[in-house]
N, C-alpha and C positions, 0 to 999 in steps of 0.2 A: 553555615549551610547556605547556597546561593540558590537564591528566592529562582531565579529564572530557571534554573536547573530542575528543580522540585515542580515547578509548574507544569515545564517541557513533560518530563517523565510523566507528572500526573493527567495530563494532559490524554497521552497515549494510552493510558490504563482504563483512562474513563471510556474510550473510544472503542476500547477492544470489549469490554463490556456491554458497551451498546450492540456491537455486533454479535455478541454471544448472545443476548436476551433476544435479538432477532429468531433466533433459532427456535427459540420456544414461544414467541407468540404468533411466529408467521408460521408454521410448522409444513404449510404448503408449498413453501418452495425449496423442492430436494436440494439440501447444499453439493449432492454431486456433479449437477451440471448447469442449475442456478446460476447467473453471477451474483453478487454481492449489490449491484446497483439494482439489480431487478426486487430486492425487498420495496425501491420507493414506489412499485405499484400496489401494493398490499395497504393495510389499514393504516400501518403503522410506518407512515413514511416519514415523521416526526424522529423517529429511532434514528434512521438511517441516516438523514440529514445531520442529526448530531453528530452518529460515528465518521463521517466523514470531515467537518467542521471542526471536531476536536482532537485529530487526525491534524490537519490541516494549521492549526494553532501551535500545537506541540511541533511541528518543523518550523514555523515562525519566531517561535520562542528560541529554540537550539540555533537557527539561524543566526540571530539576537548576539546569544551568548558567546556562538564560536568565531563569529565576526574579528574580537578581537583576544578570543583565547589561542586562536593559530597564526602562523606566520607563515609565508613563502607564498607563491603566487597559485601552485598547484593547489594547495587548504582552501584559498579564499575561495577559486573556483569553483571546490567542490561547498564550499556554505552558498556561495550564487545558484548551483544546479541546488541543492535540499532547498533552499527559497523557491528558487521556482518550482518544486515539487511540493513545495505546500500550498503555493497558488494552485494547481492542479487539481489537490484534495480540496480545497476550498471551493471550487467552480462545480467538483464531484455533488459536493453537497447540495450550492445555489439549484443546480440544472442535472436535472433527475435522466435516466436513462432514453428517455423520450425527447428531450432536449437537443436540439441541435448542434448545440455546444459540448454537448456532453462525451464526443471523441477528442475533440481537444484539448478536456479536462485530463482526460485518459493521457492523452501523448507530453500533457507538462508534467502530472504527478508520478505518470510508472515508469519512464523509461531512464528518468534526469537522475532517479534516487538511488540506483544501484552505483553509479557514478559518482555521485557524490559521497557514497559510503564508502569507497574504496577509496579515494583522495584524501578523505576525514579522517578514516580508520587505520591509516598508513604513517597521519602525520602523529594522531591520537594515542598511539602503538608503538611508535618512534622508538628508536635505541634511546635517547633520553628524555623519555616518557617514563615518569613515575607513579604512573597508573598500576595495578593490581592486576586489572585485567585485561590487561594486553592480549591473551588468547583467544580471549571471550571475545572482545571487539573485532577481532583480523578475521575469528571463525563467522561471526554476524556478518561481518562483510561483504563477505564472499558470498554467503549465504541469500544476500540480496537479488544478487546477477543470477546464482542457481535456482532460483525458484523463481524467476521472472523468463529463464529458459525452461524450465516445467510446464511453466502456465502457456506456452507461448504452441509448444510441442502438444498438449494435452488440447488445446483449440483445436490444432491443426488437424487431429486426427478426428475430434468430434466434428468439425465442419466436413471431412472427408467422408465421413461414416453418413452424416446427411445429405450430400450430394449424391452418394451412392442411394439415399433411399428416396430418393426424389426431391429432396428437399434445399431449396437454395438461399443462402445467409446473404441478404444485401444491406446496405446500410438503413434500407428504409422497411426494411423487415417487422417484424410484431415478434416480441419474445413468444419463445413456443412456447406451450400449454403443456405438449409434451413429448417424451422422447421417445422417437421411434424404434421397435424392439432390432437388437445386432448393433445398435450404434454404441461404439466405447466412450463413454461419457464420462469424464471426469477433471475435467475444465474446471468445474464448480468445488472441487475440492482444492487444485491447483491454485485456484482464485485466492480461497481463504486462505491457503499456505503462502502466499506470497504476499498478503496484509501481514499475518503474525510476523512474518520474516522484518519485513521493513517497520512495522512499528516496535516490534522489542531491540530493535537495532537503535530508532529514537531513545526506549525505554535506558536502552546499556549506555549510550555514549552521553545523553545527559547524568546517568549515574556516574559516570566517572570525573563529574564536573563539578558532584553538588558539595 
C-alpha cells in the first residue's frame, strides 16, 4: 500500500469533514449563498483553516506521488497546475476572507485544478492504464471544470440580482448579513459543490495509486 497515497486521500476526507462539521456549529451562515471562506468570520475559524490546510496537503502529497508515477510533458504539467492549486488552498487557509491576499489564493487554488484534472485523469485513464476505474476518474474530471462553470454562472446571477436591488459587490465590500428578498442565490450551494467535486477527484485518483 503507498504510504503517500493513503495520506493524500486521507488527507481530503479529513478536510471535507471539517467542512461538514462547519455546518452544524456555524449554523448562521446559510450554505445557499454563504461562501465557504466566510465561516473564518464565525467562532469557529480554527475549522475552516484546517479544512482548507488539509485540502491544501492532500494536493501536495498527490503532487509528490504523481511527479514520478506519469510521463509525458502534458501529466507533468498537469502535477505543476494541482501544485500550484495546493499552494492556493494553502494561502486559503493562512489569509481568511478579509485578507488581502485572499483573491489570489482563489485564483492559484480554483481555477489551475480543473486543468490539471483533465491532464491527470487522461494520462491516469489511458488506454494502457490498468486502473479499475478509468470511468470514475474521466467522470471526476470533467466534473471539476462543470461545477467550477456552476459556481461561476450561479455568482453571476446572484451579483446581478444585487445590483438590481441596489446593492453593489466591490472587492473591498463587507460580507452581507443578508440577502435581499427576489435575489436568486445560490452561489453558496454552487461553492460547496465545487469543493466536493475537486476534493473526491484528490480522494479517486490517489485511490487508484494506493
Amino acid at each position: 500500500m503507498n504510504t503517500l497515497a493513503l495520506l493524500a486521500a486521507g488527507s481530503s476526507i479529513l478536510s471535507l469533514l471539517c467542512l461538514l462539521l462547519l455546518h452544524f456549529v456555524s449554523p448562521e451562515y446559510r450554505p445557499s449563498w454563504r461562501m465557504i471562506s466566510e465561516y473564518a468570520l464565525g467562532k469557529h475559524k480554527w475549522l475552516i483553516t484546517s479544512f482548507f490546510l488539509l485540502w491544501g496537503i492532500s494536493s501536495f502529497l498527490l503532487s509528490l506521488l504523481l511527479w514520478n508515477a506519469v510521463t509525458g510533458t502534458w501529466a507533468k504539467l498537469g502535477v505543476i497546475l494541482l501544485l500550484i492549486s495546493g499552494i492556493g488552498e494553502v494561502m486559503g487557509g493562512l489569509f481568511d476572507v478579509k485578507h488581502k491576499h485572499h483573491g489570489l489564493a482563489f485564483l492559484l487554488g480554483v481555477p489551475s485544478l480543473p486543468i490539471a484534472s483533465l491532464l491527470i485523469g487522461y494520462t491516469v485513464a489511458g488506454p494502457d492504464s490498468l486502473s479499475n476505474y478509468k470511468h470514475l476518474v474521466l467522470i471526476s474530471s470533467h466534473a471539476t471544470w462543470v461545477s467550477l462553470v456552476l459556481m461561476s454562472l450561479s455568482m453571476g446571477v446572484m451579483f446581478s440580482g444585487l445590483k438590481k436591488a441596489g446593492i453593489e459587490i466591490t472587492k473591498n465590500s463587507q460580507p452581507l448579513e443578508y440577502m435581499p428578498e427576489g435575489v436568486i442565490a445560490l452561489a453558496g450551494y454552487a461553492n460547496r459543490f465545487l469543493v466536493v467535486c475537486y476534493e473526491l477527484w484528490l480522494i479517486l485518483i490517489a485511490t487508484t495509486l494506493l
